[in-house]
RODO-2510 file (C-alpha; in nm, 4 decimals, decimal comma):
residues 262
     n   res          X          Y          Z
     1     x    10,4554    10,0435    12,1591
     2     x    10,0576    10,0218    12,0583
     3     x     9,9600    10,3097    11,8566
     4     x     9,6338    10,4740    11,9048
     5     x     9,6366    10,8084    11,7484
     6     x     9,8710    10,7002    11,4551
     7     x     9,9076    10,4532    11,1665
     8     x    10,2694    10,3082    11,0846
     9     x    10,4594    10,1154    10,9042
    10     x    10,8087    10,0243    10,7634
    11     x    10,8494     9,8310    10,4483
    12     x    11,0851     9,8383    10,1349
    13     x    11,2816    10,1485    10,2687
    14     x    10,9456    10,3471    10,3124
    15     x    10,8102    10,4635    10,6206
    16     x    10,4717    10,5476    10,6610
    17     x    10,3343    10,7887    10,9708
    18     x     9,9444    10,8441    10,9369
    19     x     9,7657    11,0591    11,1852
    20     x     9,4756    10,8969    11,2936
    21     x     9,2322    11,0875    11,4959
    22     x     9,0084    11,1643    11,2089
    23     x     8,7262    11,2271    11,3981
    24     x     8,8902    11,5502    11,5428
    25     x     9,0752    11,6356    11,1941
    26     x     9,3896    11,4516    11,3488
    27     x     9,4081    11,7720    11,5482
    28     x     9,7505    11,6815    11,8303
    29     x     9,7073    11,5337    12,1800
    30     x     9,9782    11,4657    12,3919
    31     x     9,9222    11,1164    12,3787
    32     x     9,9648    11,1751    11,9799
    33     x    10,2712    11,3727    12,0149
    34     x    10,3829    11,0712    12,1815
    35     x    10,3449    10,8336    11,9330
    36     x    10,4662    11,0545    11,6751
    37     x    10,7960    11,0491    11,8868
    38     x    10,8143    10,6962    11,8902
    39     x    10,7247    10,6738    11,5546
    40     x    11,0214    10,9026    11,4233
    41     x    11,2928    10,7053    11,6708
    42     x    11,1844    10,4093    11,4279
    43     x    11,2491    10,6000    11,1294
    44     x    11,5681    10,7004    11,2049
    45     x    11,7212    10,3206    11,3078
    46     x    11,5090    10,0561    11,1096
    47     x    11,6830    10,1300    10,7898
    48     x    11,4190    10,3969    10,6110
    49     x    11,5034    10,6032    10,3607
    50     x    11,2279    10,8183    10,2565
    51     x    10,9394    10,8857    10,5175
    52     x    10,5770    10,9363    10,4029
    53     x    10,3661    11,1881    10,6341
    54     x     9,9741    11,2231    10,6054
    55     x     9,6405    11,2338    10,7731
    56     x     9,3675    11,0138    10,8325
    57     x     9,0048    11,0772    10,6978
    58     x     8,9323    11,4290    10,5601
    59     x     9,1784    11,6713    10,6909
    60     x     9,5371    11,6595    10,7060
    61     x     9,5671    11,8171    11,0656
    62     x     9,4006    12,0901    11,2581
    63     x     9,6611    12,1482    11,5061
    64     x     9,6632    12,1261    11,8732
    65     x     9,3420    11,9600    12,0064
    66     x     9,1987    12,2565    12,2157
    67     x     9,0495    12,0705    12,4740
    68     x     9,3813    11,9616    12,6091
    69     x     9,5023    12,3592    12,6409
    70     x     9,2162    12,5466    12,7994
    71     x     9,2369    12,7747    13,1820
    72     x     9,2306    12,4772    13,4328
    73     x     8,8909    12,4879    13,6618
    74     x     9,0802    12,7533    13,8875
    75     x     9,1187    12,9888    13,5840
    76     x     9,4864    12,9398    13,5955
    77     x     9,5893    12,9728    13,1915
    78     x     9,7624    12,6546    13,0539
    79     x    10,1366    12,7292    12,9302
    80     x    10,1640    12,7282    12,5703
    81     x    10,5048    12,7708    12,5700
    82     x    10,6059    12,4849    12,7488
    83     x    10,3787    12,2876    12,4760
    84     x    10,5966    12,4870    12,1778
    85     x    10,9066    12,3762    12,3837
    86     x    10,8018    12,0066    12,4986
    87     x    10,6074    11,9240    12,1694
    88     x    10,6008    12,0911    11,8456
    89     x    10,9669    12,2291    11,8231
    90     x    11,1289    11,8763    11,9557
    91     x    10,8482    11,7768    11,6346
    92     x    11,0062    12,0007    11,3705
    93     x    11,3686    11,9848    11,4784
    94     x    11,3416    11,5686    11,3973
    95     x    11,1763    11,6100    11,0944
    96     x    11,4662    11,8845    11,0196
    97     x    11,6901    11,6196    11,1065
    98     x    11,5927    11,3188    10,9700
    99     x    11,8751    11,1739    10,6834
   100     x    11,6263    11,1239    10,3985
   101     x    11,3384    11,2980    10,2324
   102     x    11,0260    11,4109    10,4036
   103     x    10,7046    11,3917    10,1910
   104     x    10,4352    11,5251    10,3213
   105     x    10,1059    11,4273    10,1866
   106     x     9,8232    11,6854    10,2669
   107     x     9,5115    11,5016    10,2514
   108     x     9,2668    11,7559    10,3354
   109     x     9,2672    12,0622    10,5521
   110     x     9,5792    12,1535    10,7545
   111     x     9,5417    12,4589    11,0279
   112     x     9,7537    12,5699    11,2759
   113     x    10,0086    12,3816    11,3876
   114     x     9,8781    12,1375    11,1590
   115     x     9,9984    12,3765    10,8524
   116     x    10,3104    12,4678    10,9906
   117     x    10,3858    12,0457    11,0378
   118     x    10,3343    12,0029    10,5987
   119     x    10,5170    12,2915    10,5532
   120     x    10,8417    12,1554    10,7526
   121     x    10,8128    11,8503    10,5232
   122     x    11,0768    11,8459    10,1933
   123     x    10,8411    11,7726     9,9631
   124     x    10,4904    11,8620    10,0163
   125     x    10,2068    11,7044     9,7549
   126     x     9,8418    11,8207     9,8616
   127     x     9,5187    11,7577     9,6832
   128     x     9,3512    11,9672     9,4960
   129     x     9,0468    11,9721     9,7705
   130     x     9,2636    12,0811    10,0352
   131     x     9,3377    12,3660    10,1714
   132     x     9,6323    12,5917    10,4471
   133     x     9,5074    12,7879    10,7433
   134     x     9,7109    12,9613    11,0290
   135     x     9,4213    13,0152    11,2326
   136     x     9,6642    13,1090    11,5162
   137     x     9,5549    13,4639    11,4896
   138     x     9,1995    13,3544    11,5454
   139     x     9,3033    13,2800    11,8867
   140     x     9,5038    13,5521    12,0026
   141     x     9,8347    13,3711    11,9473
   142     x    10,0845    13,3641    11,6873
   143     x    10,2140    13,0912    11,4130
   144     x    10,4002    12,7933    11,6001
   145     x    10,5483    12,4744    11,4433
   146     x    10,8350    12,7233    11,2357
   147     x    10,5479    12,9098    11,1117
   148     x    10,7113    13,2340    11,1442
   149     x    11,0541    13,0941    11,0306
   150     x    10,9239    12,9143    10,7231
   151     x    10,6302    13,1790    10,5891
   152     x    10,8062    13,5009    10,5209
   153     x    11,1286    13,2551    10,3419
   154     x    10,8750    13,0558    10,1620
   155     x    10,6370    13,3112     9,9937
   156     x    10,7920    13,6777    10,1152
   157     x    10,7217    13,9416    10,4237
   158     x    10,4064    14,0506    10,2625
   159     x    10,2257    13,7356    10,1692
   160     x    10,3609    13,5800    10,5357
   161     x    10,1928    13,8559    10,7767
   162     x     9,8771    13,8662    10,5223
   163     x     9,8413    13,4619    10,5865
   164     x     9,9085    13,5052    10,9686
   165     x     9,7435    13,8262    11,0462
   166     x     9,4090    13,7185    10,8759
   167     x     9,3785    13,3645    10,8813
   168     x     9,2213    13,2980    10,5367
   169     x     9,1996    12,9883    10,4138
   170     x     9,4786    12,9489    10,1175
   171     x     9,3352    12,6515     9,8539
   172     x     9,6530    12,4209     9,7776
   173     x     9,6366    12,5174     9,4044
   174     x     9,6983    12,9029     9,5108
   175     x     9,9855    12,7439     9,7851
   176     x    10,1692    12,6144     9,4659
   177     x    10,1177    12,8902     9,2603
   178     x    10,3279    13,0585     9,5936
   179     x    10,5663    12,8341     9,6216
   180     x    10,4404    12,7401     9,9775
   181     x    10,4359    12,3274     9,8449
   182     x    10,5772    12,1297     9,5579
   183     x    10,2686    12,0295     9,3897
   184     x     9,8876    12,0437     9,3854
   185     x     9,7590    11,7021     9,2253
   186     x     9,3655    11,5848     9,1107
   187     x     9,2312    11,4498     9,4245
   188     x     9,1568    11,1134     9,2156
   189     x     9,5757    11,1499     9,1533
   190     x     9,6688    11,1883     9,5107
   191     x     9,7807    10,8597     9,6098
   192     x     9,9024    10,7425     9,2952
   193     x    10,1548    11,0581     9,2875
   194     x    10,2498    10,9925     9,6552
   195     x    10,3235    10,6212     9,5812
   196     x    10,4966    10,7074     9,2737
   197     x    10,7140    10,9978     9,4322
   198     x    10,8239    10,7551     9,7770
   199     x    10,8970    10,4602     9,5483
   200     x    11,1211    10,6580     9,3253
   201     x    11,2701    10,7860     9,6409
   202     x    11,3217    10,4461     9,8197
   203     x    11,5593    10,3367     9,5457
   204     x    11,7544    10,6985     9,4980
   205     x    12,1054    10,7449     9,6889
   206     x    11,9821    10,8277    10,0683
   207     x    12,3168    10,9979    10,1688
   208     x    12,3181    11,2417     9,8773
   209     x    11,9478    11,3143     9,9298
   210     x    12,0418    11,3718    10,2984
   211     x    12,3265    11,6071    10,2396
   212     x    12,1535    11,8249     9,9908
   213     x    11,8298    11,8429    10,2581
   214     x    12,1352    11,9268    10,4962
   215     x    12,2933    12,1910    10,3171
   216     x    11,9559    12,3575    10,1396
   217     x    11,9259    12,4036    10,5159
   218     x    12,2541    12,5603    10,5840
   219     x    12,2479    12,7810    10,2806
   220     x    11,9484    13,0071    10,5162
   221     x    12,2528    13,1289    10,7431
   222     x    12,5462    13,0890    10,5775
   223     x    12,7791    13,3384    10,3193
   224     x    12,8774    13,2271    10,0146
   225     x    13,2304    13,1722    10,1050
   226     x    13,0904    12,9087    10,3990
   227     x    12,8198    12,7624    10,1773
   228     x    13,0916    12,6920     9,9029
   229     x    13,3147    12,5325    10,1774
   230     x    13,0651    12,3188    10,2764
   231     x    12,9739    12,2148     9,9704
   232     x    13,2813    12,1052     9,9015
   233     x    13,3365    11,9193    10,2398
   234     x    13,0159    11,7511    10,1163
   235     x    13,1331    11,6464     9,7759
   236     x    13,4589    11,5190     9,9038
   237     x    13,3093    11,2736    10,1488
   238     x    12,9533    11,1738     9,8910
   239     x    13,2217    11,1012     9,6146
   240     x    13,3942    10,8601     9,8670
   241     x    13,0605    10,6780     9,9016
   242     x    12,9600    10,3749     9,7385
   243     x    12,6142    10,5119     9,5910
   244     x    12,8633    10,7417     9,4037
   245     x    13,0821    10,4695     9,2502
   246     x    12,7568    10,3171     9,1841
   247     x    12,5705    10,5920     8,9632
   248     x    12,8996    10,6547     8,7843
   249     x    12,9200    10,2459     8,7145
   250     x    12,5718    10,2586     8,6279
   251     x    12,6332    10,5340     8,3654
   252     x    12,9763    10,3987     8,2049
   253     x    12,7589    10,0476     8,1326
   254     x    12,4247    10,2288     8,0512
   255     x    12,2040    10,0589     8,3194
   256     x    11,9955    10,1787     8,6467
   257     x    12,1872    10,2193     8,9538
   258     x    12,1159    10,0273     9,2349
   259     x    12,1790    10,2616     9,4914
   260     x    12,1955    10,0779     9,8671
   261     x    12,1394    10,4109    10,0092
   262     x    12,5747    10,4618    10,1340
***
């Protein structure tokens, strides 16, 4: 498949998923969605094990490309549900899903949709420059993309509806002061951190990574009693993998691991 709308590539264990509409602040066409799809089936069967998301140009993502969701020349309204359900769920469910780390670097500005996308990475580095926005109130609508899962369990009930029922623009040094991303870097620092953090990444043990991603996930439904039986289920089958036979050989002779990613 020719890409159009994105940038990727797959080298050394790292994949690499640009949006790359920067004239429209890689704001989401179908056509984009698309290749995003495509992009991610890669991801998960070429043998990654740490994908690298970020934007194109000045902004990270401004969400859904309004010209593509407007009342049809009858006046009929378009279905924005149908995009949630086609598009941006199918989006955040594979990220969700994917067996390795998701690092998310936010370039620039990310609104709408295109906030609630960084914030379903696992790791989420954004420059000091750039900024969060759910602008989905602006437009009579409410936050999409797990907005309204991931806001109120990320910073609390209060800060959640004052982000979505306003709209203001949160600077990333004030989103890691909430706890909404990992880390706020120097914009001169930006892609030295990200190639730092995905390198470090490509070498670590994949299937632990994958499980603790898995269960950090579980641990938002579950008791204790069920998280502490899954944790266990988890460490039985990780200590029958080679990464773990690895690390421990690694540590009895005093060397680096060389995890395969098993």
């Amino acid at each position: 498949m020719t890409f159009h709308d994105i940038a990727f590539s797959l080298e050394g264990g790292v994949a690499r998923l640009t949006l790359n509409r920067p004239d429209k602040l890689n704001s989401f066409t179908a056509r984009m969605h698309g290749e995003v799809a495509e992009a991610l089936t890669r991801v998960e069967t070429e043998g990654a094990r740490v994908l690298l998301l970020t934007g194109a140009g000045r902004g990270f993502c401004a969400g859904q490309d309004l010209s593509e969701r407007r009342p049809a020349e009858d006046g009929s309204p378009p279905d924005l549900g149908e995009t949630v359900e086609r598009y941006y769920a199918p989006l955040v469910r594979r990220l969700a899903a994917l067996p390795m780390p998701v690092v998310v670097g936010v370039n620039g500005v990310a609104a709408g949709a295109g906030a609630n996308l960084a914030f379903a990475g696992d790791i989420v580095i954004a420059k000091e420059s750039a900024s969060f926005i759910q602008s989905f109130c602006r437009l009579g609508l409410i936050p999409d993309t797990g907005g309204t899962f991931v806001l109120p369990r990320l910073v609390g009930r209060a800060r959640a509806a004052g982000l979505a029922l306003l709209g203001d623009k949160l600077p990333a040094r004030q989103a890691e002061q909430w706890g909404l991303i990992w880390q706020c870097v120097a914009d001169e620092e930006f892609e030295a951190t990200l190639e730092t953090l995905v390198g470090q990444l490509a070498q670590a043990p994949t299937k632990g990574l994958a499980f603790t991603k898995r269960a950090l996930q579980a641990s938002l439904s579950n008791d204790l009693a069920t998280q502490l039986d899954l944790e266990r289920d988890m460490m039985r089958e990780l200590g029958r993998s080679a990464d773990y036979a690895e690390g421990v050989a690694a540590f009895l002779d005093k060397r680096q691991p060389a995890f395969k990613g098993q």
